[in-house]
PyMOL Python script that loads the backbone (N, CA, C, O; Angstrom):
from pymol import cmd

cmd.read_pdbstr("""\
ATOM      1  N   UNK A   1     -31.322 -16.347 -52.448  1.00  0.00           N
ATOM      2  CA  UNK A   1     -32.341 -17.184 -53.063  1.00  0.00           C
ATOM      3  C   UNK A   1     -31.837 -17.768 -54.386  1.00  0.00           C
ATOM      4  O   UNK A   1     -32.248 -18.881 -54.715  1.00  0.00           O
ATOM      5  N   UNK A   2     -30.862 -17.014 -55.278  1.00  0.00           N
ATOM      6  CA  UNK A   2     -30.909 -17.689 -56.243  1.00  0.00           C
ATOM      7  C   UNK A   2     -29.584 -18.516 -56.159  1.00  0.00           C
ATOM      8  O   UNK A   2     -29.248 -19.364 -56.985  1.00  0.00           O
ATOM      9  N   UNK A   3     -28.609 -18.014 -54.623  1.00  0.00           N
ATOM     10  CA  UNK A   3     -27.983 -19.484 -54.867  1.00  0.00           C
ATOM     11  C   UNK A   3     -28.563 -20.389 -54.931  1.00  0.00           C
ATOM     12  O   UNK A   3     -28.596 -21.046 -55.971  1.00  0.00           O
ATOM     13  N   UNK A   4     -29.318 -20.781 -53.674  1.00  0.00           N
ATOM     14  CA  UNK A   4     -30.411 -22.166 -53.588  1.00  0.00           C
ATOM     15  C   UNK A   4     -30.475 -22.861 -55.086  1.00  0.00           C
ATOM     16  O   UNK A   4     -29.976 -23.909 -55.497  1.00  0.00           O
ATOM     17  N   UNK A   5     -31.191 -21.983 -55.658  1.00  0.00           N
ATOM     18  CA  UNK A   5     -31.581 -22.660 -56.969  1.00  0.00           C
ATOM     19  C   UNK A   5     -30.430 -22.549 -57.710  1.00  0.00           C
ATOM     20  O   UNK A   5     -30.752 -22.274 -58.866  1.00  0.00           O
ATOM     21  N   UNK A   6     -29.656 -22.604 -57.629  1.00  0.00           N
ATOM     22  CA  UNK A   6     -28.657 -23.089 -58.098  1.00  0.00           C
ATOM     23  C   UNK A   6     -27.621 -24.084 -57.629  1.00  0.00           C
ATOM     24  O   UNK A   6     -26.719 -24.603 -58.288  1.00  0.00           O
ATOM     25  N   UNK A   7     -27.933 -24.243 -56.356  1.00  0.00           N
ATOM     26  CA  UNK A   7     -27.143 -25.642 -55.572  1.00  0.00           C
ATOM     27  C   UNK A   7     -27.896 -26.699 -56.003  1.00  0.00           C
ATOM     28  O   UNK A   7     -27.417 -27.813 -56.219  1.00  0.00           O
ATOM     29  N   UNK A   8     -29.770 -26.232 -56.227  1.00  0.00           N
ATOM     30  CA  UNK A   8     -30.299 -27.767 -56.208  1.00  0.00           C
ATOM     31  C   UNK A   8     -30.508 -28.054 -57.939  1.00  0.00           C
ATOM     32  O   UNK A   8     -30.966 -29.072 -58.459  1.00  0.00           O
ATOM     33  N   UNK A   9     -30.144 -27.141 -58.435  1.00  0.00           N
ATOM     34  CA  UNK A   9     -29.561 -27.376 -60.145  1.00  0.00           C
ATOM     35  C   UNK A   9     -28.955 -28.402 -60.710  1.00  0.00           C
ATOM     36  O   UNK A   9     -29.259 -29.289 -61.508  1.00  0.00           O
ATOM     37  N   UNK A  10     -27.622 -27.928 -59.850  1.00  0.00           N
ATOM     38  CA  UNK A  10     -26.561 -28.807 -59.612  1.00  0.00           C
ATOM     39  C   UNK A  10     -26.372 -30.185 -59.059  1.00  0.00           C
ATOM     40  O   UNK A  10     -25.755 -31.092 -59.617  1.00  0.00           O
ATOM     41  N   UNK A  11     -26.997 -30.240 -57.850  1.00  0.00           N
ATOM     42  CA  UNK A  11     -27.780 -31.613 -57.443  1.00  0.00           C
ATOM     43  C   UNK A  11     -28.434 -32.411 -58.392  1.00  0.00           C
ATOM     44  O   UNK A  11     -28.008 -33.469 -58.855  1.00  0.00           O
ATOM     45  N   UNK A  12     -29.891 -31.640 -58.758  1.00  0.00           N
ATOM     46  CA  UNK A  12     -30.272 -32.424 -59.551  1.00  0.00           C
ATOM     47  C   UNK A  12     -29.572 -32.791 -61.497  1.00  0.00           C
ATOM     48  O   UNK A  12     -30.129 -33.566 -62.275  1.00  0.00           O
ATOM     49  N   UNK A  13     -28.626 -32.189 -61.731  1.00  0.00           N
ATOM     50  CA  UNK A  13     -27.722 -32.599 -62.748  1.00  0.00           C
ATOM     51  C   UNK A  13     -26.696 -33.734 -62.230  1.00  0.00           C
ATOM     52  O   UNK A  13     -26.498 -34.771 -62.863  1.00  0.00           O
ATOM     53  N   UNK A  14     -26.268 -33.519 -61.399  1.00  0.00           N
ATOM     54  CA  UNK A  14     -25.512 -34.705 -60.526  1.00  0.00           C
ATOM     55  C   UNK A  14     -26.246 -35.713 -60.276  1.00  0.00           C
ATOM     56  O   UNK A  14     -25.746 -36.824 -60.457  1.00  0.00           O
ATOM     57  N   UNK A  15     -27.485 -35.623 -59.842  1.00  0.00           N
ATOM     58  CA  UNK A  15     -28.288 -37.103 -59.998  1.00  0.00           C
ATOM     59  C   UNK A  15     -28.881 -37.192 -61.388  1.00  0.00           C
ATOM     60  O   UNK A  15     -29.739 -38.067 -61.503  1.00  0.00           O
ATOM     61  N   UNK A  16     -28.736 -36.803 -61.976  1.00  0.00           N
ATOM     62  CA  UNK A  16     -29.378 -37.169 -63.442  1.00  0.00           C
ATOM     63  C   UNK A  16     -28.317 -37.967 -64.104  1.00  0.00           C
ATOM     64  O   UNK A  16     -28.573 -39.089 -64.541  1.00  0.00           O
ATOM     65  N   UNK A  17     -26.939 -37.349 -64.211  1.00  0.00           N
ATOM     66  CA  UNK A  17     -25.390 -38.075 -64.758  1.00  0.00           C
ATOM     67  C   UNK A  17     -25.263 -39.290 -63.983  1.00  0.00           C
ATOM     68  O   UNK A  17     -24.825 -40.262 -64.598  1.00  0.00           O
ATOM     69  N   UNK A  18     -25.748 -39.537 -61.946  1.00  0.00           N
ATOM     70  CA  UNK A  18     -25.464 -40.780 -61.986  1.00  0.00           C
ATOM     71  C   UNK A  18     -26.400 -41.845 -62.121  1.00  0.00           C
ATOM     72  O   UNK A  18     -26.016 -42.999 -61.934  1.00  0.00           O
ATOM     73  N   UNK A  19     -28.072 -41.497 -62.547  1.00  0.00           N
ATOM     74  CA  UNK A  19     -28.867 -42.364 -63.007  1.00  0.00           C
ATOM     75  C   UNK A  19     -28.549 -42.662 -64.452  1.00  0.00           C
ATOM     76  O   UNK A  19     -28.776 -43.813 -64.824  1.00  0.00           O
ATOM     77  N   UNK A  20     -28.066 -41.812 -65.313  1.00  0.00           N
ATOM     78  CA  UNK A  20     -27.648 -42.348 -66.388  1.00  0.00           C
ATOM     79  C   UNK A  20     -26.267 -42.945 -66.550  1.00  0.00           C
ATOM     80  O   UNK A  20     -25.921 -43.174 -67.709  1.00  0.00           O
ATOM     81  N   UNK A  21     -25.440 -43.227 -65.592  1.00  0.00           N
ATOM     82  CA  UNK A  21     -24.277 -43.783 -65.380  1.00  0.00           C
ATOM     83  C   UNK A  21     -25.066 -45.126 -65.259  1.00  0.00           C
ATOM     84  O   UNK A  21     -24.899 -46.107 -65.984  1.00  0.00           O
ATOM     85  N   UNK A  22     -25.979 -45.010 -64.195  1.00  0.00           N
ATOM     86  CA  UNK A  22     -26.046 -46.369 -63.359  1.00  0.00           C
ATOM     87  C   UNK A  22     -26.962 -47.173 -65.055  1.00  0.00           C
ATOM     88  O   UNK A  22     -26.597 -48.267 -65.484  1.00  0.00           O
ATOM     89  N   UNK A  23     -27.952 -46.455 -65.650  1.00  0.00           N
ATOM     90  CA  UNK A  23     -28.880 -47.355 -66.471  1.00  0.00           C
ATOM     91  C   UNK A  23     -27.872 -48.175 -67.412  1.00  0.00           C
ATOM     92  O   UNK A  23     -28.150 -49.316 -67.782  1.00  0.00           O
ATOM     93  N   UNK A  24     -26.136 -47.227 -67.946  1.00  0.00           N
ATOM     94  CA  UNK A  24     -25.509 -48.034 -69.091  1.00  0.00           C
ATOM     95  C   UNK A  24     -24.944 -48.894 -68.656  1.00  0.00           C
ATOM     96  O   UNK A  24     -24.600 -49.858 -69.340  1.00  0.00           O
ATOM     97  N   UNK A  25     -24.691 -48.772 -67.366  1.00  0.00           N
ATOM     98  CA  UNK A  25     -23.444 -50.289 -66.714  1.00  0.00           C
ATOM     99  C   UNK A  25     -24.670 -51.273 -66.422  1.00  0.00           C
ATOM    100  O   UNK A  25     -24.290 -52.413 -66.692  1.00  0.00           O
ATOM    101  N   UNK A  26     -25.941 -51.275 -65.993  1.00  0.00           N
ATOM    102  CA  UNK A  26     -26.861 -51.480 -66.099  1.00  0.00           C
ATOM    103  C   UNK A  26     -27.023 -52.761 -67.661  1.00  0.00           C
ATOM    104  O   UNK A  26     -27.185 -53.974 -67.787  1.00  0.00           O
ATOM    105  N   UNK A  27     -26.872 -51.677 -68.496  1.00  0.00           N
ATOM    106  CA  UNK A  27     -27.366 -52.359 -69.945  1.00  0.00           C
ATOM    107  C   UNK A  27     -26.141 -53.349 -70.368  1.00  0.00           C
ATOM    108  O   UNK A  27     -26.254 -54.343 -71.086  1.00  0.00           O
ATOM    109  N   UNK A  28     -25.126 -52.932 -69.855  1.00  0.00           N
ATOM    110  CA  UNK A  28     -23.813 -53.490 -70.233  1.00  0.00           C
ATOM    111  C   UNK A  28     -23.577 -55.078 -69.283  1.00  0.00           C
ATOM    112  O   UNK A  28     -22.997 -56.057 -69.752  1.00  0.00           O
ATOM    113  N   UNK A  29     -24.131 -55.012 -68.002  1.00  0.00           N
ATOM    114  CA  UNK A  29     -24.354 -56.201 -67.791  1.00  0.00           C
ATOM    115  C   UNK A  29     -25.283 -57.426 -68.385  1.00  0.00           C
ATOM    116  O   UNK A  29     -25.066 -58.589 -68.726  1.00  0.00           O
ATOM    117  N   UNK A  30     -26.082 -56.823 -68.346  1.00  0.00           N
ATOM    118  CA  UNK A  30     -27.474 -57.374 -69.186  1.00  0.00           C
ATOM    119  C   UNK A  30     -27.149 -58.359 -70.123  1.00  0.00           C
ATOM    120  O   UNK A  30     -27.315 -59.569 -70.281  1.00  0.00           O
ATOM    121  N   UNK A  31     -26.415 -57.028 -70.916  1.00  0.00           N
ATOM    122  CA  UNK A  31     -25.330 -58.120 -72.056  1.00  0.00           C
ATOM    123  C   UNK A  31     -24.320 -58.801 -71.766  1.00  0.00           C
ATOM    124  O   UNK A  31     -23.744 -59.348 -72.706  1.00  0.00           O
ATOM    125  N   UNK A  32     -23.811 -58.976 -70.451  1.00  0.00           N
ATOM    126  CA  UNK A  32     -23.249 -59.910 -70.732  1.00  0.00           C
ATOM    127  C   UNK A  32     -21.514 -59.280 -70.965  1.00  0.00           C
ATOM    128  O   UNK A  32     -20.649 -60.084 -70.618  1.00  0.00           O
ATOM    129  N   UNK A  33     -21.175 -58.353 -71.344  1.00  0.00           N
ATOM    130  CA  UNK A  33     -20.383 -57.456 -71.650  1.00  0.00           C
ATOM    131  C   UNK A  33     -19.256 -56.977 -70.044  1.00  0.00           C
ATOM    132  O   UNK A  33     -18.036 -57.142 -70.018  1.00  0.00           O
ATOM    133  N   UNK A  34     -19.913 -56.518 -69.130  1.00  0.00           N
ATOM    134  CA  UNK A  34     -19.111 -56.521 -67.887  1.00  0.00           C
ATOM    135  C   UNK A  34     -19.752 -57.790 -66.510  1.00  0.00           C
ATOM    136  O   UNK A  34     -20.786 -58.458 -66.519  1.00  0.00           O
ATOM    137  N   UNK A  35     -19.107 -57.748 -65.898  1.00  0.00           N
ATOM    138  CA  UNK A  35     -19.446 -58.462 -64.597  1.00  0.00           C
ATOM    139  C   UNK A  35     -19.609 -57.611 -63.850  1.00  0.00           C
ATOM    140  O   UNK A  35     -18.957 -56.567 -63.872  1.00  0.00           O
ATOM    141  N   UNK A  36     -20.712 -57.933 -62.847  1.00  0.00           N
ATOM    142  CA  UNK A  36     -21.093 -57.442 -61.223  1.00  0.00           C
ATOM    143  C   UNK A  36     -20.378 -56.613 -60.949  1.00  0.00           C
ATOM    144  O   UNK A  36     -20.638 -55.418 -61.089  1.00  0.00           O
ATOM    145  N   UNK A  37     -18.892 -57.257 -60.318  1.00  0.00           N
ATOM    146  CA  UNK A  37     -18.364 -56.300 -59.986  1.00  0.00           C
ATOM    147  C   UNK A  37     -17.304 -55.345 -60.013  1.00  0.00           C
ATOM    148  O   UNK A  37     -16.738 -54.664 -59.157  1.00  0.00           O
ATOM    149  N   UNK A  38     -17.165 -55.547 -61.691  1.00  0.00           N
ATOM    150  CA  UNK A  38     -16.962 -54.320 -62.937  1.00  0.00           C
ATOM    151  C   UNK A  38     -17.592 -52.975 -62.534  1.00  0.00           C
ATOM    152  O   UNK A  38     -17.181 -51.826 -62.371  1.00  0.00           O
ATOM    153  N   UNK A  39     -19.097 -53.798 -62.420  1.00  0.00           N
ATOM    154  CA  UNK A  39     -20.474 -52.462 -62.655  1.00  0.00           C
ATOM    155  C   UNK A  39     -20.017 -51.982 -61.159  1.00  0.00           C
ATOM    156  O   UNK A  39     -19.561 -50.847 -61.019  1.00  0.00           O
ATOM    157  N   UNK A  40     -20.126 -52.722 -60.224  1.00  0.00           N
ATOM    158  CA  UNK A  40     -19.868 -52.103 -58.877  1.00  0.00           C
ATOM    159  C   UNK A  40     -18.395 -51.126 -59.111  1.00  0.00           C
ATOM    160  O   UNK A  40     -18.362 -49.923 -59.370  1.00  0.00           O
ATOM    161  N   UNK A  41     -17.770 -51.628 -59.014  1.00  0.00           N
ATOM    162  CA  UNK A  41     -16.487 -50.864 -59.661  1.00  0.00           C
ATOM    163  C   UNK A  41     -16.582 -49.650 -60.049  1.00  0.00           C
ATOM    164  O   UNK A  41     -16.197 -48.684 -59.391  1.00  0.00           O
ATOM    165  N   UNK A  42     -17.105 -49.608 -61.154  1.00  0.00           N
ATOM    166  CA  UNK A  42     -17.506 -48.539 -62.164  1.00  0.00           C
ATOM    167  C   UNK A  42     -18.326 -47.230 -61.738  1.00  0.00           C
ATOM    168  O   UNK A  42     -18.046 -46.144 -62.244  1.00  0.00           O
ATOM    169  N   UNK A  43     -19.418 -47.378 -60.728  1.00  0.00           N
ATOM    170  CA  UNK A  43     -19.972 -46.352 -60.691  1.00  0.00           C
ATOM    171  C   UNK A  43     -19.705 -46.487 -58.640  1.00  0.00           C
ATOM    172  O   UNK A  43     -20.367 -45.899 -57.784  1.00  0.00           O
ATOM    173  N   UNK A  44     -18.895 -47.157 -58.492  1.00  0.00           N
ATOM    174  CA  UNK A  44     -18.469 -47.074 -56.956  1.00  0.00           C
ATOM    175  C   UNK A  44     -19.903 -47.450 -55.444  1.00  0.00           C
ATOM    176  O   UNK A  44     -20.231 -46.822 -54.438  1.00  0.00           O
ATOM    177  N   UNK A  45     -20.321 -48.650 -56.013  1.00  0.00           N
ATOM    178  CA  UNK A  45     -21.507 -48.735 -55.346  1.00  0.00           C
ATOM    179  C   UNK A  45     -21.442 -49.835 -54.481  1.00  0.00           C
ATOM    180  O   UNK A  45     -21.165 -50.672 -55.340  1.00  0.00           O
ATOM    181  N   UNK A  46     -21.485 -50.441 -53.489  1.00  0.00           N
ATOM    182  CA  UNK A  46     -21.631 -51.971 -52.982  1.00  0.00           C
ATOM    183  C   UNK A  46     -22.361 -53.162 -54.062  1.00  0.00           C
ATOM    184  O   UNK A  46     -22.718 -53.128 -55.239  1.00  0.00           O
ATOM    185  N   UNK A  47     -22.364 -53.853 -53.349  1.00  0.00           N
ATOM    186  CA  UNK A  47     -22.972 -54.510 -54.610  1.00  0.00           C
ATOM    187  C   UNK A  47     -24.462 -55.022 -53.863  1.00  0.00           C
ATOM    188  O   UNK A  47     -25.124 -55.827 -54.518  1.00  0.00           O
ATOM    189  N   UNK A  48     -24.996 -54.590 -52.544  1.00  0.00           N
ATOM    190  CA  UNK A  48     -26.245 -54.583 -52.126  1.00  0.00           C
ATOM    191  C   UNK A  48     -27.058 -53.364 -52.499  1.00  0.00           C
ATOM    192  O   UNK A  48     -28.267 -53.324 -52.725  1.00  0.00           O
ATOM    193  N   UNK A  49     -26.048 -52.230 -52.527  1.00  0.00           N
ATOM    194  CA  UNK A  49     -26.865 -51.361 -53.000  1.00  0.00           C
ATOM    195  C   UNK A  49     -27.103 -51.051 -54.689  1.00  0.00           C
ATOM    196  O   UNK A  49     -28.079 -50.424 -55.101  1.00  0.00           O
ATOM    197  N   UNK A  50     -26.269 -51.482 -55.378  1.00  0.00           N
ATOM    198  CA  UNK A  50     -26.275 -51.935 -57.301  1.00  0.00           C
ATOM    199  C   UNK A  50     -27.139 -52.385 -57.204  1.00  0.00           C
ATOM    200  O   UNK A  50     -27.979 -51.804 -57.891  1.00  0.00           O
ATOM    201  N   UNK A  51     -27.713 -53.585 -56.446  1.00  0.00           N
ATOM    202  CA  UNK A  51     -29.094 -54.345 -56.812  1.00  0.00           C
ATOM    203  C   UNK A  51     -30.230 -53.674 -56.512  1.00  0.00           C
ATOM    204  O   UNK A  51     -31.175 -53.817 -57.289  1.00  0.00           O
ATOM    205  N   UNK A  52     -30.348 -53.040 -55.652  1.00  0.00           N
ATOM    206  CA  UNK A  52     -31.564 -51.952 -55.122  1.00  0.00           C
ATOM    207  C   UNK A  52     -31.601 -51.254 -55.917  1.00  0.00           C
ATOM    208  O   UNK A  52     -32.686 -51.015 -56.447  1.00  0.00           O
ATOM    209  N   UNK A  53     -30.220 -50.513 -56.423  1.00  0.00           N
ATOM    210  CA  UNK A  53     -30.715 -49.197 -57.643  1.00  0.00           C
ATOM    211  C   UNK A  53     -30.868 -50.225 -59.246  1.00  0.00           C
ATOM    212  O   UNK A  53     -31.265 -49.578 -60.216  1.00  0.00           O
ATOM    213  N   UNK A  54     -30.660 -51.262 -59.409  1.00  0.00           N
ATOM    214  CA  UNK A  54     -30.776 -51.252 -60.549  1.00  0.00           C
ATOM    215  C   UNK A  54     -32.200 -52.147 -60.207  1.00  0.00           C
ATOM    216  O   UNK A  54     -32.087 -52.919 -61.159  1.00  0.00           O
ATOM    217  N   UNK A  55     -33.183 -52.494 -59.674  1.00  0.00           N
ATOM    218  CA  UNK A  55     -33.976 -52.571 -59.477  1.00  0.00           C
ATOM    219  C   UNK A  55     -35.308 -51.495 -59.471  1.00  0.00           C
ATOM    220  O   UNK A  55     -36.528 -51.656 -59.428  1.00  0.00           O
ATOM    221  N   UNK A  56     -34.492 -50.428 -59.530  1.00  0.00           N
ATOM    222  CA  UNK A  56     -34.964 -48.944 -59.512  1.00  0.00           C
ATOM    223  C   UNK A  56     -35.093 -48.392 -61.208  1.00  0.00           C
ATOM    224  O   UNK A  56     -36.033 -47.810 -61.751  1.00  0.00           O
ATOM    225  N   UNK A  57     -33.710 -48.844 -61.794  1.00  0.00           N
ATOM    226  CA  UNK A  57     -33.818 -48.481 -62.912  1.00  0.00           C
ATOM    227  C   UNK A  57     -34.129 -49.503 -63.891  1.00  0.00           C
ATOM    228  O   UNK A  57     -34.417 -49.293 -65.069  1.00  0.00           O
ATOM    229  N   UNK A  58     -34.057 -50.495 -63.379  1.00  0.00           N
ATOM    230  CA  UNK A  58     -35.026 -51.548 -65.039  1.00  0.00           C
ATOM    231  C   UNK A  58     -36.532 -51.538 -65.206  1.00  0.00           C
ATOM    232  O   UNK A  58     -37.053 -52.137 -66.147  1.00  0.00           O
TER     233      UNK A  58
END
""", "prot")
cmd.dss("prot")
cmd.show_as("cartoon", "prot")
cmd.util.cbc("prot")
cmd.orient("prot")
């Protein structure tokens, strides 16, 4: 039992690092600062699915 809670710990720290990955490449486009597909690049995403999640996160 207490692996469990500790796999989904871990999970959910792993999705927390890549929602906050995704919000700064995010902010960094915004500005103007990287291109599309820099940001795609960067956090390893398609660039159909970059638009869905950053649609998620603005």
């Amino acid at each position: 039992m207490e692996e469990y809670g500790a796999i989904r710990e871990a999970r959910g720290e792993a999705r927390g690092e890549e929602k906050g990955k995704l919000k700064s490449v995010v902010s960094l486009l915004k500005k103007g600062i990287i291109t599309e597909k820099e940001a795609t690049d960067e956090i390893g995403m398609t660039v159909d699915d970059f638009k869905k999640a950053m649609g998620a996160v603005s």
